[in-house]
N, C-alpha and C positions, 0 to 999 in steps of 0.2 A: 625495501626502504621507503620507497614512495607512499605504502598504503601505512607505513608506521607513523611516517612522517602527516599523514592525513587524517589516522585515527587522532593523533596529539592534538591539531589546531580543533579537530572535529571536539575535543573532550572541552579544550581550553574554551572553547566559543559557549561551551554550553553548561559549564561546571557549577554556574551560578544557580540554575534549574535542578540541579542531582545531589539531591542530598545522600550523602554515600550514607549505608548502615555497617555494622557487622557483617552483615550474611552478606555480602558483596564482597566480602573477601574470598570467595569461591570461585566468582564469577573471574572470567576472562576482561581481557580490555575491548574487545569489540560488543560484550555484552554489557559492560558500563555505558558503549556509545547508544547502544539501542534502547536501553532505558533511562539514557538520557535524554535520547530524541520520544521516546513516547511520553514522556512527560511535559518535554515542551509543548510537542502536539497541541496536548490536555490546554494546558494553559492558552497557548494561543488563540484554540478554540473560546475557550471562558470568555476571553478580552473580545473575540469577536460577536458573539454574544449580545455580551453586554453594550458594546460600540452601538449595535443595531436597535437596541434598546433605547439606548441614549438619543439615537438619529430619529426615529419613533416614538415617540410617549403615547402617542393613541393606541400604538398597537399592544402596546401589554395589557391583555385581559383582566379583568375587573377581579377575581379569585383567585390569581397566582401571582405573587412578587420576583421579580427577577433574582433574588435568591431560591424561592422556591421552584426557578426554573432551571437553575444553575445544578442545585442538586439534584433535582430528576432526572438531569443525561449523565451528569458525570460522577453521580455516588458509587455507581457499580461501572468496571472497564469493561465488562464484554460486549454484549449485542447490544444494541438500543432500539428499545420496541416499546409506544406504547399505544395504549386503547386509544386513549384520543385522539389518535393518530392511523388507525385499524389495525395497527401492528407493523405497520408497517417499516420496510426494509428501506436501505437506505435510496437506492433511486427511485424508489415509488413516493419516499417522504419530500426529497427534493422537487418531484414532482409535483407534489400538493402545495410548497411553497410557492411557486409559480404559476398555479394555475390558477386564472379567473376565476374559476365556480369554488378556490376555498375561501369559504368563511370563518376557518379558525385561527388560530394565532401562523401567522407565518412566520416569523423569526425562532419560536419554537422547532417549526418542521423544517424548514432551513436546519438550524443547527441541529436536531438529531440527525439529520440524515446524511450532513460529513461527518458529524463524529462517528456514527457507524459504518461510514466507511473508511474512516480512517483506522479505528480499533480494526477491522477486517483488514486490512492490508498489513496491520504486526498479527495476523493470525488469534482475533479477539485474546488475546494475553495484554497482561500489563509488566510484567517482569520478565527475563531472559536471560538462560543459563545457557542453551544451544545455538547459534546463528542459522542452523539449517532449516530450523525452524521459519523463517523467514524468507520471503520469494521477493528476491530484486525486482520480477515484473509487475509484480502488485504494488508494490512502495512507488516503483514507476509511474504507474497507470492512476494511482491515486494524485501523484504531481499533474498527472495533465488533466484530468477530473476537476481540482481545482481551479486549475485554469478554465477550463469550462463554465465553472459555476461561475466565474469572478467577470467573465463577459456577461453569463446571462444577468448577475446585476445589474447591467450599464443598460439593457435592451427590455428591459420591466419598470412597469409603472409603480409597485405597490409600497416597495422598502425603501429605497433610497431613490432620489430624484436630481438634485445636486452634483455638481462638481466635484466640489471640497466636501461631500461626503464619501463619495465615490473612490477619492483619489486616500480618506484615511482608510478606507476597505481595501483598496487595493496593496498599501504597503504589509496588511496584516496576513493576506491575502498570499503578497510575494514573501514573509518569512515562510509561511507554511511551504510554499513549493519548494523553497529552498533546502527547508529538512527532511523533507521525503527525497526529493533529488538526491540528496548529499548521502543518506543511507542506502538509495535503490546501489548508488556507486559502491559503497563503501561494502554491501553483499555482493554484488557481482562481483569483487575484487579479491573477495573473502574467499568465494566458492568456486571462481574460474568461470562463471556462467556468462551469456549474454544478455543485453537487453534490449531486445526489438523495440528502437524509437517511434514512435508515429505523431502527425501531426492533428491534433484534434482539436480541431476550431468550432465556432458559435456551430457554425452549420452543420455540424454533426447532430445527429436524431436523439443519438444516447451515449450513456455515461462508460466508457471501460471498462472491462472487469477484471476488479479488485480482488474475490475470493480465487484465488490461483493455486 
């Protein structure tokens, strides 16, 4: 009863984001919530994005418009890799956004490299017919991942320097861990599994892993 009663406010909360089709009448009700939640992801991702952009106008490179950056991560749902970037995977991209010696777009490698790891915690899919397909402890470990990145904002000179730019990333910042939280739940509940909590603050070296 509990977990019905949680997929409902889970569906209600989020119904506005899921456009149902036909072919969704196949699907189960916990597989409308996960492709409801990977869609918000998407989106919330976009808005973050672009916020970053907006707090930034120097930093958008002279050859690409924040639409044509919008489309390079989020045309295709799976891996996110690109050249300009060495191919790089998601904790190595994050790492390029913060490190001193890059001189390329940082709000770019920033945002490829949660949406890559976000897509890697729904197992790089964008639709969902099976739940098992999905690992509670990835969707987990991706919540506290962003909590991670959302500190090292606040401890970096290059993107955001302000308060009240800080505190509109952070609210964008706290829906995402809210939706990864809320499905790590709503799979562990589904499949009987646990989920090993941990506490992973600024001071940790590296990022958890997502691929599970």
């Amino acid at each position: 009863m509990a977990l019905k009663l949680l997929l409902f406010l889970c569906a209600l909360s989020l119904s506005a984001c899921n456009p149902y089709t036909l072919k969704t009448v196949a699907k189960s009700d916990i597989d409308l919530v996960v492709d409801a939640h990977w869609q918000n992801m998407n989106l919330r991702l976009q808005a973050f994005m672009i916020k970053l952009y907006q707090l930034n106008p120097t930093a958008q490179p002279l050859d690409h418009t924040v639409q044509d950056r919008l489309q390079q991560i989020f045309q295709h749902p799976g891996a996110v890799r690109f050249k300009e970037l060495q191919q790089a995977n998601a904790e190595t991209a994050l790492t390029l956004a913060f490190s001193p010696d890059f001189n390329g777009d940082r709000i770019f490698a920033l945002t490829a490299g949660l949406t890559d790891m976000i897509h890697q915690a729904y197992g790089y899919r964008h639709e969902f017919f099976v739940l098992d397909r999905l690992n509670q402890q990835s969707l987990y470990n991706s919540a506290r991942n962003l909590e991670f990145i959302a500190s090292r904002l606040k401890q970096q000179p290059y993107l955001v320097t302000q308060a009240n730019q800080i505190e509109q990333l952070e609210r964008l910042f706290g829906q995402m861990i809210a939706t990864q939280d809320m499905l790590a739940r709503i799979t562990a509940d589904a499949t009987h599994r646990s989920i090993n909590t941990v506490i992973h603050g600024i001071a940790s070296a590296t990022l958890l892993p997502v691929g599970l």
